[in-house]
N, C-alpha and C positions, 0 to 999 in steps of 0.2 A: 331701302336697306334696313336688314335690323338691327336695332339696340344689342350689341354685345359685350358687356363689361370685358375690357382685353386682363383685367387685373382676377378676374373669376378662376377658380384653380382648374386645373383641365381635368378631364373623366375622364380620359381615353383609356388609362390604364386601371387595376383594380388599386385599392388603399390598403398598406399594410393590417387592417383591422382586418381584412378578409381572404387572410393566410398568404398575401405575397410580400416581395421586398424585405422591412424588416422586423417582420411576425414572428412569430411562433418559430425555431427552428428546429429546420428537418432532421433526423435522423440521421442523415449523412456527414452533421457535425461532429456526432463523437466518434465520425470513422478513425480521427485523427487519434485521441486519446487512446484507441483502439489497438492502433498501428505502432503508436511508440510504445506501447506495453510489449506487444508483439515483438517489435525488435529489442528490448531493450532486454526481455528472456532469453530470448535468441542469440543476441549478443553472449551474454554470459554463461551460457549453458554449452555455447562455441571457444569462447574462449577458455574457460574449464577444461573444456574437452582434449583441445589442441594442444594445452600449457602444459610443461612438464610439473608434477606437482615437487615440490621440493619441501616436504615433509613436514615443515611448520612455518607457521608465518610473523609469531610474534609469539613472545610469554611474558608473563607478570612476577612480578616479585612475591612471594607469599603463597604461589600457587602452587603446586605437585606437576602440574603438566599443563599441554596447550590444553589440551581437550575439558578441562577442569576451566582453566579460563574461559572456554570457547562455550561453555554450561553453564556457569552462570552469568557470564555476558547476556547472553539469549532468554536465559529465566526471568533477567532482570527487564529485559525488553518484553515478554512477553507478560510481566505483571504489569507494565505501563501501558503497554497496550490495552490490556484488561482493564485498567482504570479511564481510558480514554474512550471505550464504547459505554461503559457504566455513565461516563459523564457527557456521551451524547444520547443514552437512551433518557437520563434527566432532560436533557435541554429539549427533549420532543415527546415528555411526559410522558416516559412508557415505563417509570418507575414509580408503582403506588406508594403515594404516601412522601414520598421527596420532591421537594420544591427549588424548585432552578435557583440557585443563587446567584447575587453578583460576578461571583468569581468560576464560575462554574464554566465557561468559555473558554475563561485565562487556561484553566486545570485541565481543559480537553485537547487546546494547543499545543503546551509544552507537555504534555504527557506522549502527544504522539511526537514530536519533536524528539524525545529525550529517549524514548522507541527507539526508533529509526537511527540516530547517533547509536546508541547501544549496538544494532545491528549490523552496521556498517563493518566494525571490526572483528566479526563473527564472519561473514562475508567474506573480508579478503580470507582470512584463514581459509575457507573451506573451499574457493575458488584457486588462490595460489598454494596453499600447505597440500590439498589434498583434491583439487581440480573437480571436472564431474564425472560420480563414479556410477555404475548400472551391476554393479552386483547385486544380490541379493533385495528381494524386495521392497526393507526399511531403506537402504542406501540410495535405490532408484526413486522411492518417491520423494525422500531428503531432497535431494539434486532437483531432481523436477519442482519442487515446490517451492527449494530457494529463490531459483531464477526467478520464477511465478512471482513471488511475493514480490521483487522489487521491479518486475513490471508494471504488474496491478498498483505497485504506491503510485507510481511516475505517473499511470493516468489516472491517477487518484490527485491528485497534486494540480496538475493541467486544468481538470473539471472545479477544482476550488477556484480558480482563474476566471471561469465562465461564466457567462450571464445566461439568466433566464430559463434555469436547470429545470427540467421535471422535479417535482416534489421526491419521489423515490430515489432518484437515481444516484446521489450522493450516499444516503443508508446503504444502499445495495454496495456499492463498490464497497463504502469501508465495510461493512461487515464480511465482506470479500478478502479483503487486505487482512482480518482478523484473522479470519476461519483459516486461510492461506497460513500466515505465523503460525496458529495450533497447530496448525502438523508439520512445519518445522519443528516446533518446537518440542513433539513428542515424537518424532522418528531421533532427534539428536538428543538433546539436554535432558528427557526422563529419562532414554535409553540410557546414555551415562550414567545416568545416577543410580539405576535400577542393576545393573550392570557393574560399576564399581565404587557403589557407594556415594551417599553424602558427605562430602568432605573437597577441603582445598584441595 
């Protein structure tokens, strides 16, 4: 007979070091993050669609109209937004000259945080006050890029969750989520302003 240690780890199979079990993952994991962006535009670009829009959704005290509201809700989110790629292009050194701070993490969280709450009520408005519309150029890409943008967060959101991300792939979505906003926010809220005015 031979000397077998029964306590010796078996080889039968390969070791996560050499891409099985729990390595590196496949590609097929952010099918998921994929899918609920995909529904979650679909969702609301259906639901828009279907809804009867009933003309406004909420107003403000102080303001001239919804759509005044609905402009600078969105300006405001889309300056926090801009501060919150500013303060992840610090945190991965692609700003000469500025140095990551303490606080600089805090300023990148709640900046998009404080985004996304801004936007939310920009949203219902344009979903229930005025649904999803396809006339005219500016108004079909508005539409198409609202839905878009709060896909794109949701699987931006998810992947903050994940472990063992590709280096890219977090940059890539948010500057996604970014770029997405920008034209929300200049098919809507420059157009207003350019259109009638800066003012409440």
């Amino acid at each position: 007979m031979s000397n077998v240690d029964p306590n010796a780890p078996t080889t039968s199979f390969p070791s996560p070091a050499n891409g099985h079990g729990h390595g590196r993952p496949g590609p097929a994991r952010w099918l998921v993050p994929v899918l609920v962006a995909a529904a979650v535009a679909v969702a609301l670009g259906a639901y828009g669609k279907i809804h009867d829009p009933a003309g406004t959704a909420f107003n403000l005290a102080g303001f001239s109209s919804t759509g005044a509201v609905k402009s600078w809700l969105a300006t405001a989110a889309f300056v926090f937004a801009l501060a919150q790629v500013l303060s992840a292009l610090a945190m991965y050194g692609r700003l000469p000259g500025v140095r990551t701070a303490p606080w600089m993490s805090l300023t990148h969280r709640w900046s998009g945080r404080i985004a996304f709450l801004l936007a939310v009520p920009v949203a219902v408005h344009c979903l229930y006050g005025l649904g999803f519309q396809s006339f005219g150029g500016r108004v079909m890409w508005h539409s198409l890029a609202g839905c878009f943008f709060f896909g794109v967060f949701s699987a931006k959101m998810l992947l903050l969750r994940a472990q063992r991300l590709p280096g890219w792939l977090l940059p890539v979505v948010g500057g996604l989520v970014f770029t997405v906003l920008t034209v929300v926010w200049l098919t809507s809220a420059l157009w207003f302003f350019r259109t009638f005015g800066v003012s409440t």
